[in-house]
C-alpha positions as CSV (number, residue, x, y, z in Angstrom):
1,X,0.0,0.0,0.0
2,X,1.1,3.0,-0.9
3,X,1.4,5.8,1.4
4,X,2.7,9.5,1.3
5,X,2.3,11.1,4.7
6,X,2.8,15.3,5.1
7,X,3.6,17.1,8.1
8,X,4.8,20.2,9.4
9,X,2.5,22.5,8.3
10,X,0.7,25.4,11.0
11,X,0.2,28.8,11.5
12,X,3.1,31.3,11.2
13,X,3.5,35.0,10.8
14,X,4.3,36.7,7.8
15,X,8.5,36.4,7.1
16,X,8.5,33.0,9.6
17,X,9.5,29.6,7.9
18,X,8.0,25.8,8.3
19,X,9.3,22.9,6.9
20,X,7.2,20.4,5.8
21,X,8.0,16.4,5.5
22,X,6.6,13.8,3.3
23,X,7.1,10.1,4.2
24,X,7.1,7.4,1.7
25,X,6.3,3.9,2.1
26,X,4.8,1.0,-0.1
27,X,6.7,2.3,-3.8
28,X,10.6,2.7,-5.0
29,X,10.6,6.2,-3.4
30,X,14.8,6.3,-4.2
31,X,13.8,6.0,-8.1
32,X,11.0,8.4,-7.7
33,X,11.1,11.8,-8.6
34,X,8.9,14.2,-5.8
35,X,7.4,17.1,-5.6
36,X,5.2,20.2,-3.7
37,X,2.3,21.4,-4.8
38,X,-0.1,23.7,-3.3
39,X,-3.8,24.5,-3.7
40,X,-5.9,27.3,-2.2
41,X,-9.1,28.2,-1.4
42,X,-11.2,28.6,-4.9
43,X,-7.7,28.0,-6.6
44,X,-6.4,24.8,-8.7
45,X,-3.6,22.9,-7.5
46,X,-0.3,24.1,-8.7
47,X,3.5,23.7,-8.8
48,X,5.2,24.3,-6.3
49,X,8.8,23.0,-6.5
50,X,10.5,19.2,-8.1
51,X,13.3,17.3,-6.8
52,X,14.5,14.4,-9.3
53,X,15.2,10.8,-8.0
54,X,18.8,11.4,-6.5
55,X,18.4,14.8,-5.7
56,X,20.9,16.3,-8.0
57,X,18.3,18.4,-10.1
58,X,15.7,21.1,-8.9
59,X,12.8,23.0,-10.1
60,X,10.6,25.7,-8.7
61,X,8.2,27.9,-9.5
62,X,8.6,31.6,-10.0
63,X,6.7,32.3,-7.3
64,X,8.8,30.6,-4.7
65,X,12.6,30.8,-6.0
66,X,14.9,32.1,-3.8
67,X,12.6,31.5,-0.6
68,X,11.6,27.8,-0.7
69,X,14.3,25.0,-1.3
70,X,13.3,21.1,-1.8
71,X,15.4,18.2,-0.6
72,X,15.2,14.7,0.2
73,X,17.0,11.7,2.0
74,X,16.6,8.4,0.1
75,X,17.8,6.3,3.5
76,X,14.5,7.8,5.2
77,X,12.5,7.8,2.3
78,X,11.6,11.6,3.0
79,X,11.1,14.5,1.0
80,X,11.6,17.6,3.0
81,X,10.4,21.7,1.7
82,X,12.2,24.4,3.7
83,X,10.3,27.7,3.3
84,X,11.3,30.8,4.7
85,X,10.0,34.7,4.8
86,X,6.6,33.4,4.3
87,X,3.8,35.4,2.8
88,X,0.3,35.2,3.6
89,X,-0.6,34.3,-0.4
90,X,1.5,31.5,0.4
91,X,-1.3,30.4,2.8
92,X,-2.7,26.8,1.0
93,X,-2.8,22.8,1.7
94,X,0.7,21.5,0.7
95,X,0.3,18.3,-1.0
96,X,3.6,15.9,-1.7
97,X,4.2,14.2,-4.8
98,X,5.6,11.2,-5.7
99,X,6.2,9.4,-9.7
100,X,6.5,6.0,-10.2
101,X,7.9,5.0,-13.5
102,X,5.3,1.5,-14.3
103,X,7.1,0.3,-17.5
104,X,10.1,0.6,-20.0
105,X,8.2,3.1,-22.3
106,X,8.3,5.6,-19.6
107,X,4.4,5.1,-18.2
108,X,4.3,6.8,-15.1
109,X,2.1,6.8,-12.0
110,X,1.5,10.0,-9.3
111,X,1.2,9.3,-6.0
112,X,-0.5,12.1,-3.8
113,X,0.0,12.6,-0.2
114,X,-3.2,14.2,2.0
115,X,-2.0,17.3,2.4
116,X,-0.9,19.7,5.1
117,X,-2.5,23.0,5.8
118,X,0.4,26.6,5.8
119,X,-1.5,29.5,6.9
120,X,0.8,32.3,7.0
121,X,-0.8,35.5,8.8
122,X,-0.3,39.3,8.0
């Protein structure tokens, strides 16, 4: 069974930081790329930041360079998201992200965690 599990979301002030945690269990989570995403209130989900299977490569979105930074240890089968000076449009559910590849064309599956609640206040 596969699970993703979030944590470390809560409430923080404007400029604070949190770092949320996703554990993996049940899937290859070493060979896995991961990711963040986010989704508001009345909003779709979106990007948030990518971190490839060995954690050499990185990608984030606009919004968040400079301020949020994705990692990962494969011996704990966590992904981590440090965010610092917090805004309060930064204020979401924060949902981890895990791709399995299924076969030798490249057929993937995403795994989806529950989600953690940010709310950053003004």
């Amino acid at each position: 069974q596969v699970q993703l599990v979030e944590s470390g979301g809560g409430l923080v002030q404007a400029g604070g930081s949190l770092r949320l945690s996703c554990a993996a269990s049940g899937l290859p989570f070493r060979i896995s790329p991961s990711g963040w995403f986010r989704q508001a209130p009345g909003k779709e989900r979106e990007f948030v930041a990518a971190i490839s299977a060995g954690g050499g490569y990185t990608v984030y979105a606009d919004s968040v360079q400079g301020r949020f930074t994705i990692s990962r240890d494969n011996a704990k089968n966590t992904a981590y998201l440090q965010m610092n000076s917090l805004k309060p449009e930064n204020t979401a559910a924060y949902y981890c992200n895990a791709r399995v590849v299924v076969n030798i064309e490249g057929a993937y599956r995403d795994y989806w965690g529950q989600g953690t609640q940010v709310t950053v206040s003004s």
